[in-house]
N, CA, C and O atoms as CSV, one atom per row, in Angstrom:
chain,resi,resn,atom,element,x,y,z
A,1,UNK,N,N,12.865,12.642,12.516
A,1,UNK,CA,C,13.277,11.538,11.663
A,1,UNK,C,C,12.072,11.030,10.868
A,1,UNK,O,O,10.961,10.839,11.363
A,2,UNK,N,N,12.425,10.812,9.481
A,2,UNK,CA,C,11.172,10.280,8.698
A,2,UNK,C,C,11.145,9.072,8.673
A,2,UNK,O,O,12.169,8.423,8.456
A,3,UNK,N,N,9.635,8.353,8.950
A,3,UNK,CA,C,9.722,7.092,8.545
A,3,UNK,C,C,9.372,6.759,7.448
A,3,UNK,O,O,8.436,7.149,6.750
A,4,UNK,N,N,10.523,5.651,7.208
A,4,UNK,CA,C,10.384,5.029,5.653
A,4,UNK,C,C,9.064,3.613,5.694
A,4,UNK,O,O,8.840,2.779,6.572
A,5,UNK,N,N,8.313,3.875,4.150
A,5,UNK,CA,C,7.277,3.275,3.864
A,5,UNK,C,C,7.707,2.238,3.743
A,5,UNK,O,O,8.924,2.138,3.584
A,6,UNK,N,N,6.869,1.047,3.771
A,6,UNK,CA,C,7.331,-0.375,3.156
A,6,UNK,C,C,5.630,-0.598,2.632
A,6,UNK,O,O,4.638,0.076,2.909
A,7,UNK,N,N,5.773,-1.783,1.804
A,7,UNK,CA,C,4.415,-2.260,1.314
A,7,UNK,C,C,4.559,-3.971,1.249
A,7,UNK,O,O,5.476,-4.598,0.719
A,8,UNK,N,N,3.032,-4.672,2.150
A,8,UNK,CA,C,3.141,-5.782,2.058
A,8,UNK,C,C,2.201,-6.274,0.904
A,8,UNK,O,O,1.127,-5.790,0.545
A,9,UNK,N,N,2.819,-7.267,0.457
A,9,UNK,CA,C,1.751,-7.981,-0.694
A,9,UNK,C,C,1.749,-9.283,-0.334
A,9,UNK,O,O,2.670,-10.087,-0.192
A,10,UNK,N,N,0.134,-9.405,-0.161
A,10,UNK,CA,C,-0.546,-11.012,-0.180
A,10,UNK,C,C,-1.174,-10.782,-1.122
A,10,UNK,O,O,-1.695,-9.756,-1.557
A,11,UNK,N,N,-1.064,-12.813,-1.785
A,11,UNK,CA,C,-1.976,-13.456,-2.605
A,11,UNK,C,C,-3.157,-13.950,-2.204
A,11,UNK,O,O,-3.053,-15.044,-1.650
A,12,UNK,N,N,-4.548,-13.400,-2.317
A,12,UNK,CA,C,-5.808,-13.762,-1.921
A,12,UNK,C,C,-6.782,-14.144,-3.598
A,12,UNK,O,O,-6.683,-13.496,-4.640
A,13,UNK,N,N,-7.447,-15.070,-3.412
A,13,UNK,CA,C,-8.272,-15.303,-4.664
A,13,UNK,C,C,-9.145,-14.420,-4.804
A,13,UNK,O,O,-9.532,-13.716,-3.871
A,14,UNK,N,N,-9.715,-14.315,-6.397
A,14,UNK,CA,C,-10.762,-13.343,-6.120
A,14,UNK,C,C,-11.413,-13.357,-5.160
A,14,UNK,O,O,-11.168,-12.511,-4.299
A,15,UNK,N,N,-12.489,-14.324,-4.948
A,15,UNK,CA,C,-13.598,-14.447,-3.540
A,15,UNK,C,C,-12.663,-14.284,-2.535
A,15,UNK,O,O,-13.183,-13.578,-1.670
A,16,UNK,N,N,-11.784,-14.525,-2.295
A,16,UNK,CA,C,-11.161,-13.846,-0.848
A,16,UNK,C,C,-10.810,-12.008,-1.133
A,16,UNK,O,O,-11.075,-11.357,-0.123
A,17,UNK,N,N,-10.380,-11.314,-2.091
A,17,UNK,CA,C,-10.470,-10.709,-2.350
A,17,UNK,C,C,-11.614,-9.171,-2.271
A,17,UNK,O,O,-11.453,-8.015,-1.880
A,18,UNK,N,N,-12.746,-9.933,-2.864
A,18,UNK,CA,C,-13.970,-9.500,-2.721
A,18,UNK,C,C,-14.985,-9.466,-1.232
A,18,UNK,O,O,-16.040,-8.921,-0.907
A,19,UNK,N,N,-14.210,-10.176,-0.731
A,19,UNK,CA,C,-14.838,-10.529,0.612
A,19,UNK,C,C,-14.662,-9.481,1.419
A,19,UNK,O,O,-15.416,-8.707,2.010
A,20,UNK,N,N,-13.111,-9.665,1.284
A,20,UNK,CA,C,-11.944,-8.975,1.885
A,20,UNK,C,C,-12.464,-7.080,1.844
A,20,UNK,O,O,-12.372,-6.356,2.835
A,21,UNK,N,N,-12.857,-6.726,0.814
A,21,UNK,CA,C,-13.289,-5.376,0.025
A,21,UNK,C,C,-14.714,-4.910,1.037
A,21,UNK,O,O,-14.802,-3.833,1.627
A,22,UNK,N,N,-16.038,-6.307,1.056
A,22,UNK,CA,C,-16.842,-6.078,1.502
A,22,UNK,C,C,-16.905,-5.475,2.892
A,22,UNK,O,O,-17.439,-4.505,3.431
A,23,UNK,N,N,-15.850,-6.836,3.343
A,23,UNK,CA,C,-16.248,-6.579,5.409
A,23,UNK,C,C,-15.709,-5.191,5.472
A,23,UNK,O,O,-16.273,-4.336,6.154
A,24,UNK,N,N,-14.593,-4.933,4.754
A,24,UNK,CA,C,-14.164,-3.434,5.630
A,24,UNK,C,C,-14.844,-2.587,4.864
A,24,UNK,O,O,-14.431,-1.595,5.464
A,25,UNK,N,N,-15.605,-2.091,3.966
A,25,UNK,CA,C,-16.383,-1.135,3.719
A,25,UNK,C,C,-17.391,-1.393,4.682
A,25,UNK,O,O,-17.634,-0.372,5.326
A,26,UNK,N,N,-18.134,-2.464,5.055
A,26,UNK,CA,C,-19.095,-2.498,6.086
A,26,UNK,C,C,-18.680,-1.646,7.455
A,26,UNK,O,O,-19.374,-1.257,8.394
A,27,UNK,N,N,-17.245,-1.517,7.174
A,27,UNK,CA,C,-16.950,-1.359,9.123
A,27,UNK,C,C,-17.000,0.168,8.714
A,27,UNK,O,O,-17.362,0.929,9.611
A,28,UNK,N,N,-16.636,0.815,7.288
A,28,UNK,CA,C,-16.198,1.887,6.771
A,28,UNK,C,C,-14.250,2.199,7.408
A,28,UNK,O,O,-13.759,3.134,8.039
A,29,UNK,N,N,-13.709,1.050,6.908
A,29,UNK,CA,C,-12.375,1.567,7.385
A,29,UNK,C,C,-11.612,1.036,6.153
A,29,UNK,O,O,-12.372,0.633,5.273
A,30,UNK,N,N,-10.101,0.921,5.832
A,30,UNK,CA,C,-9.847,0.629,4.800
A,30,UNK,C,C,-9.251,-0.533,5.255
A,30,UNK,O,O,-9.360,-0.836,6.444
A,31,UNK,N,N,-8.373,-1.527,4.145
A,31,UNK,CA,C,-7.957,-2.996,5.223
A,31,UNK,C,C,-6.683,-2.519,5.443
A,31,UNK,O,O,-6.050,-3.574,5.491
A,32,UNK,N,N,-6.046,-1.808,5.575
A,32,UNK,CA,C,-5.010,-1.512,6.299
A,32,UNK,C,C,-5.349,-1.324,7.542
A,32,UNK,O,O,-4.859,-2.113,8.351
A,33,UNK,N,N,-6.449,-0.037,8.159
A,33,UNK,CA,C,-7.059,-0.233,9.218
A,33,UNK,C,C,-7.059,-1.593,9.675
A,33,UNK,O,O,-6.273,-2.055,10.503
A,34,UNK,N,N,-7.840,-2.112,9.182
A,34,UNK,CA,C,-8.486,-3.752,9.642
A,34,UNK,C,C,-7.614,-4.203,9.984
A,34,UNK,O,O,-7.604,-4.362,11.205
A,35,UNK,N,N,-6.414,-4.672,9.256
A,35,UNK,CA,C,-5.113,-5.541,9.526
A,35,UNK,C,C,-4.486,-4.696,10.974
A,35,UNK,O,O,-4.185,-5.298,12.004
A,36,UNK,N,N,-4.384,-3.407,10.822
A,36,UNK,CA,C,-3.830,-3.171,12.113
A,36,UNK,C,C,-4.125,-3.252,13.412
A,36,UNK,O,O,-3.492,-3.343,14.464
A,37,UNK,N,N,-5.418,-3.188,13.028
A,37,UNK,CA,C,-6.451,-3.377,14.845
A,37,UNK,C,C,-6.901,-4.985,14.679
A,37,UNK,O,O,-7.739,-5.544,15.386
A,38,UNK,N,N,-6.242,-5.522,13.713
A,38,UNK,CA,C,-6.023,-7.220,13.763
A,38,UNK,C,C,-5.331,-7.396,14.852
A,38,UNK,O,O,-5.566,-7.773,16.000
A,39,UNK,N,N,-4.115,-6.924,14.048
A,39,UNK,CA,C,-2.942,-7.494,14.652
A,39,UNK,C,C,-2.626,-6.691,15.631
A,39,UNK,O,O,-1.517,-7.070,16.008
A,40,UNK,N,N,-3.081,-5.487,16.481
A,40,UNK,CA,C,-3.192,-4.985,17.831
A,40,UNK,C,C,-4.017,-6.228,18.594
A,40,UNK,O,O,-3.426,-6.900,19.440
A,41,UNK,N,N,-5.129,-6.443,18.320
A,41,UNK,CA,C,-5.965,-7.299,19.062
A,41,UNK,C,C,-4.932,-8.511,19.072
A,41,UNK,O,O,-5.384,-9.235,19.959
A,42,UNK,N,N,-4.010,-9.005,18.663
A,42,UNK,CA,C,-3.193,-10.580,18.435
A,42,UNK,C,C,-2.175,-10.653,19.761
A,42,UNK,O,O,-1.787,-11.587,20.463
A,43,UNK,N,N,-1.842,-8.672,19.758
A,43,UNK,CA,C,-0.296,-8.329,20.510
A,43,UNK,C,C,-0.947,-8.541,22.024
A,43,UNK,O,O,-0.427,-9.092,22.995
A,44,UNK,N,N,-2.493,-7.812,21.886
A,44,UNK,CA,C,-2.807,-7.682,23.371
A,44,UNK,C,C,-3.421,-8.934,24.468
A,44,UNK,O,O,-3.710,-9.029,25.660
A,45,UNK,N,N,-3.411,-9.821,23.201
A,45,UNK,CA,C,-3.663,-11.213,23.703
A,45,UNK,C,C,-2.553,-12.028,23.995
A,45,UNK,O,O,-2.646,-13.098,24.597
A,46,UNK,N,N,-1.822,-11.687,23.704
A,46,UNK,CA,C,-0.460,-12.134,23.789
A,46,UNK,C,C,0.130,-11.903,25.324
A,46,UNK,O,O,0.889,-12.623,25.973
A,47,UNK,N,N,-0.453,-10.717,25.649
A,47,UNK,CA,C,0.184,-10.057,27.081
A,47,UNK,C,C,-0.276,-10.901,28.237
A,47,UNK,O,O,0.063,-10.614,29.385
């Protein structure tokens, strides 16, 4: 079974934006990465 894509869109200001660009090139991941091992780290605190 294929899974179907979805796409989220947030409004961030430039400087949040740019920020946003910096930290995850620092980590070298993209912010999709980031957001997901966010929000893993949110689920496992949760437990």
């Amino acid at each position: 079974m294929e899974k179907k894509i979805k796409t989220i869109t947030i409004q961030v200001s430039e400087e949040e934006h740019k920020e946003i660009k910096v930290v995850v090139a620092k980590e070298g991941k993209t912010i999709k990465q980031v957001l997901l091992e966010a929000i893993a780290k949110l689920k496992n605190n949760q437990q």
